[in-house]
N, C-alpha and C positions, 0 to 999 in steps of 0.2 A: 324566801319562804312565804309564801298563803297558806291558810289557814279555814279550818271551820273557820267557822268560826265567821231579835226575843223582843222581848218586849220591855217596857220601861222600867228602868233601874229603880230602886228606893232604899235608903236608910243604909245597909252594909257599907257601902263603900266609904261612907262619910265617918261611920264608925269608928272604925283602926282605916285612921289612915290607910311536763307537760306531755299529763296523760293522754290517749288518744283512748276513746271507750268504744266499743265495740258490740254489735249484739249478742256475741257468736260466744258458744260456751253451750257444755252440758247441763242437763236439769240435774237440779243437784238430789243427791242421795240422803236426807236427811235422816239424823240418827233416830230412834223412838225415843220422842219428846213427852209421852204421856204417863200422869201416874198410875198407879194401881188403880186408881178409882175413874181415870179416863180423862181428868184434867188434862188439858194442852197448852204447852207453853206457849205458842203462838198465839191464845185469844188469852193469855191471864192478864190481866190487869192491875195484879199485885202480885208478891210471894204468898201472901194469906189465901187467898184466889188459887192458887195452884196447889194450896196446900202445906205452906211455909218454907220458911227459906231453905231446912234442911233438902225437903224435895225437890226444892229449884237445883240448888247443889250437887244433889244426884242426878237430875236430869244436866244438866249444862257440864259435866265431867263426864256425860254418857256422851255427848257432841264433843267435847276433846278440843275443841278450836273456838275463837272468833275473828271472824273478822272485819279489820277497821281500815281509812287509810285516813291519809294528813294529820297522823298524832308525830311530829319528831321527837326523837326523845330529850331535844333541849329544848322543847316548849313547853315550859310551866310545869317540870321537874315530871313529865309523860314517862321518861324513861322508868324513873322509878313506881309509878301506879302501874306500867304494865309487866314491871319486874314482880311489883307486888302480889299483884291479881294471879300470876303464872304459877306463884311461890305457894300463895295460898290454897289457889283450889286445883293445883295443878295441869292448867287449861290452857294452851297456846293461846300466842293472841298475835296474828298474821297484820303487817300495818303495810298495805300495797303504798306508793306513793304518799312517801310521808312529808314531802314541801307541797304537795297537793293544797286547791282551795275549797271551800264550801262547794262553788260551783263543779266542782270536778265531782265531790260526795254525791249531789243532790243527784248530776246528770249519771254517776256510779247507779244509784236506785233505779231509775227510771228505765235505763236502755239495758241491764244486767237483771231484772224482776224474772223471778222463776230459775235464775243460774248459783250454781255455789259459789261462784264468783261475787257475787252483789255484796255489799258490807252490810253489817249488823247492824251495827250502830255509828251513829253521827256526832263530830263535834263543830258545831253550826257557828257562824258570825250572827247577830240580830235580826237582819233583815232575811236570810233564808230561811232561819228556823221557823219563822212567820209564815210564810209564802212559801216550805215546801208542808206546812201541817195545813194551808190553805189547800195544796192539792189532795189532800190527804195521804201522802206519803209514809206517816209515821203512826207509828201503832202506842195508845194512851197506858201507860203504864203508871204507878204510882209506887215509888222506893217507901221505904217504910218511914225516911223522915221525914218524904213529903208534905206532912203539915206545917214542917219547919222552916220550908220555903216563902220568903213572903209572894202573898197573893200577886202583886205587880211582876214578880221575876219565875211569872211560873204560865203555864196556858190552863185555864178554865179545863179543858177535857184532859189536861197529865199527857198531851201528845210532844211537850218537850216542857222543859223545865232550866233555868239557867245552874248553870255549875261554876266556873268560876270567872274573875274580870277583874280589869286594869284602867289605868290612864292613858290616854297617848300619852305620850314623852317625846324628848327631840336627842337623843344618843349620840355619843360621838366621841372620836379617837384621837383625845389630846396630844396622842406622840404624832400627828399627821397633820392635828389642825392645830392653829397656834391658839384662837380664841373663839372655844366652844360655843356656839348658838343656846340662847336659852330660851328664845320665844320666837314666835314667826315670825314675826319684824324681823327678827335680826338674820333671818334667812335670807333674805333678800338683798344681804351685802354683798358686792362681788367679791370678796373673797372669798367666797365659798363656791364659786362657779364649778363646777362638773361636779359638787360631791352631795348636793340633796337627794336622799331617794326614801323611796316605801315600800312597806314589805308588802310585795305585791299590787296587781291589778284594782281598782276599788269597787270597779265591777263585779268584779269573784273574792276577793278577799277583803273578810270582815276587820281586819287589822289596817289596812289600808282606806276603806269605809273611813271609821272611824279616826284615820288621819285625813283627811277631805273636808269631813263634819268638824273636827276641831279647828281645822282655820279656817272655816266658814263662820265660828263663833268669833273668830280673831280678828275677822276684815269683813264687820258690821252683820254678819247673815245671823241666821236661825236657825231653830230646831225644824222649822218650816221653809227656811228657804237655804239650801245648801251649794247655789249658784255661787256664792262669793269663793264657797272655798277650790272650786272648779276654775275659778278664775287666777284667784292666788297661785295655784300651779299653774296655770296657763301663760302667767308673769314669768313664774321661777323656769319653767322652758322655755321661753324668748329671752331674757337677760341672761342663760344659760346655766344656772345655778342646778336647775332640774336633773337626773340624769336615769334614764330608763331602765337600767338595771335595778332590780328586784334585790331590795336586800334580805341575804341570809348569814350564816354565822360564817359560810366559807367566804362571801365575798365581803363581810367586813374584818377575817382575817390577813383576805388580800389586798385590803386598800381603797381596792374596789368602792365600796361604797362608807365613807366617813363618817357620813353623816346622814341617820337614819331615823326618820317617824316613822313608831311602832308603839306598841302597849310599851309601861313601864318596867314589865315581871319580864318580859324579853331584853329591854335593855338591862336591867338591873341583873340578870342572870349573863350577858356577853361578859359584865363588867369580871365577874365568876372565870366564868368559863376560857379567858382569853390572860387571866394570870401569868405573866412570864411567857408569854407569846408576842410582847415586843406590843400589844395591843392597851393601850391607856384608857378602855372605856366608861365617860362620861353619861349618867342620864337627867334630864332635867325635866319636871311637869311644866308646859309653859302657861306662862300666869294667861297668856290672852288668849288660852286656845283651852281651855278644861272641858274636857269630855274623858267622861269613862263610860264602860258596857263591859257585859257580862257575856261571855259565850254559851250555849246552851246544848244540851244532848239531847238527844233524840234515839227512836229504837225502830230498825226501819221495820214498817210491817207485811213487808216479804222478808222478813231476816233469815238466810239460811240454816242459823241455827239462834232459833228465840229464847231457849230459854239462856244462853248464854250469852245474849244481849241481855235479856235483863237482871244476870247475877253479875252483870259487870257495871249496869245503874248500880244496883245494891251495895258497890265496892268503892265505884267511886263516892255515892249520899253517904256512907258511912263516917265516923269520926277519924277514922287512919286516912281515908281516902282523902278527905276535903285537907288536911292537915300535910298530907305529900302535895300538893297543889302549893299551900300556903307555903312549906319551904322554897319551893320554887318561886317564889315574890308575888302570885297570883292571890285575890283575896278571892277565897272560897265563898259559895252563896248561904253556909249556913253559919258564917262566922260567928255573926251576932248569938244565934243558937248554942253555939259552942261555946262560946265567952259566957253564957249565961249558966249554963252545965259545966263550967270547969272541964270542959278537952278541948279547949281551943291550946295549941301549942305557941305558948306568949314569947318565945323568943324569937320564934320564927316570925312571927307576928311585927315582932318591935325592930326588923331587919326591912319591913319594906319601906319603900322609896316615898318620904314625907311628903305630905301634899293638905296647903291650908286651904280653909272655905267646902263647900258645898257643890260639888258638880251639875251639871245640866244632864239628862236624857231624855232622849226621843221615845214619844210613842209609837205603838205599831206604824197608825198610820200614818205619823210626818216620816219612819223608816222607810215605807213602800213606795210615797213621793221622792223620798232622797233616792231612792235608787233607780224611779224613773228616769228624775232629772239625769243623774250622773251614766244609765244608759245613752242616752242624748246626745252628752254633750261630752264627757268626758275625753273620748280618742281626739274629736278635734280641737279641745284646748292644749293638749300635747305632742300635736302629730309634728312630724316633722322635724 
């Protein structure tokens, strides 16, 4: 599974603990998006701007649908915010390719612009949410708690905003492994030969990014220099520990892949979800690899039906929204917000996966370097 899936993290986290796209497609039929008075959802910039949330409401139930792709429903408890959203405003919410990555989202906008095919909205890894509001792909919107957002985990023009974010971790299925990995050193033991893998490309998915960048921090590199950790796998596929399958929930039920760097709220959610399926899963933060990142939304600004992108921001920034997120083991971006207002949901809260000390994050620009580099260089440290 890849994933959406900004810019530099601050203070929350440390707090509480294969599509083929196509151009082809009709122009789509959009429903009438305007109020009484001539507002359009497609250039609002707020619900106050359109006229308040009630009018968004009616507009975005007059469109009847949205649509998204790369939300699975066992990523960071999605099933439930999109059972939510349905329930509430009564509004389909169509999710094309849901093991889909960022790269699949972005290139969805780009080559589908002008079709009803195209998604509404985005749920971005760091580095694309950056680089596709650099092309100007995404339309500035501001959710009503937008101010609650800190300034680092948000873009100056509201053209994406982070939602919510995790640790890598190192996961793993104690009925298959005898002696679970808890830091990238200890990857590198042959007894682990065929079962290291990531969820996803690190090219295209932001979860596997961000396992690249953490053992980059683990075998001497930096926020600035993310070559060590390009090498470290380039190790773990010669001694053959590495293995190219993509981990998802199906192939960590099958065996397939044991042993898995990903966000923590994904492993900490297998450990859930694989209950009495013969599946023992393990997750561990490892001490010498600490990185965490926040994924970010976006509202595309050809959306075929805008205003129902953005009463679907409004659902997620809401206190139920960010709180379905956090059941899921994901720390939402208005955590601290909510802890402070009393609606932060503290059990949910006291359920995610402990982690001491302070993380590292990248900024924009050491992200746009990482991502050069690892265009580069990445296929030939693992080819073969």
């Amino acid at each position: 599974m890849s994933l959406p899936r900004n810019a530099a993290l601050a203070g929350c986290l440390a707090v509480v603990a294969a599509l083929t796209l196509t151009a082809c497609g009709a122009a789509p039929e959009k429903a009438d998006n305007k109020t009484a008075t001539g507002k359009d959802a497609a250039t609002a910039t707020s619900a106050q701007d359109f006229g308040g949330l009630d009018a968004l409401v009616e507009a975005a139930k007059k469109e009847g649908v949205l649509h998204a792709m790369a939300l699975p429903r066992d990523w960071a408890n999605y099933g439930a915010l999109i059972d939510g959203f349905t329930q509430k405003y009564g509004i389909k919410v169509e999710v094309e390719n849901p093991d889909g990555s960022s790269q699949d989202e972005i290139n969805a906008v780009t080559s589908r612009k002008g079709q009803d095919r195209a998604p509404d909205v985005l749920d971005l890894g760091a580095s694309f949410a950056v680089s596709g509001a650099q092309q100007g792909l995404f339309a500035p919107y501001k959710v009503a708690s937008y101010g609650d957002i800190p300034s680092a985990q948000k873009d100056d023009q509201a053209r994406w905003y982070n939602d919510y974010g995790g640790y890598i971790s190192i996961g793993c299925d104690a009925s298959r492994v005898k002696n679970c990995p808890t830091t990238f050193k200890d990857l590198l033991k042959p007894e682990y030969k065929g079962q290291v893998a990531l969820n996803g490309n690190p090219t295209k998915s932001g979860s596997a990014f961000g396992g690249v960048y953490a053992a980059a921090l683990a075998n001497g590199g930096s926020l600035d220099d993310i070559q060590p950790g390009i090498d470290f796998f380039g190790q773990l596929k010669k001694n053959g520990n590495y293995t190219p399958v993509e981990s998802t929930p199906a192939t960590v039920e099958k065996g397939e892949t044991p042993i898995s760097i990903d966000w923590d709220y994904l492993n900490a959610g297998y450990a859930d979800q694989f209950k009495g399926k013969g599946v023992d899963w393990k997750t561990a933060v490892p001490e010498d690899g600490k990185y965490a990142q926040y994924y970010a939304q976006a509202i595309n600004k050809d959306a075929p039906h805008p205003a129902a992108a953005r009463l679907w921001q409004e659902w997620l920034y809401s206190a139920e929204g960010q709180n379905l997120w956090l059941k899921g083991y994901a720390r939402p971006v208005l955590m601290t917000a909510m802890e402070g207002a009393g609606t932060l949901d503290k059990a949910a809260a006291a359920k995610l996966p402990q982690v001491s000390g302070t993380p590292v994050f990248p900024t924009e620009a050491q992200q746009t370097k990482a991502k050069g580099v690892l265009a580069q260089s990445w296929g030939k440290a693992v080819a073969g």
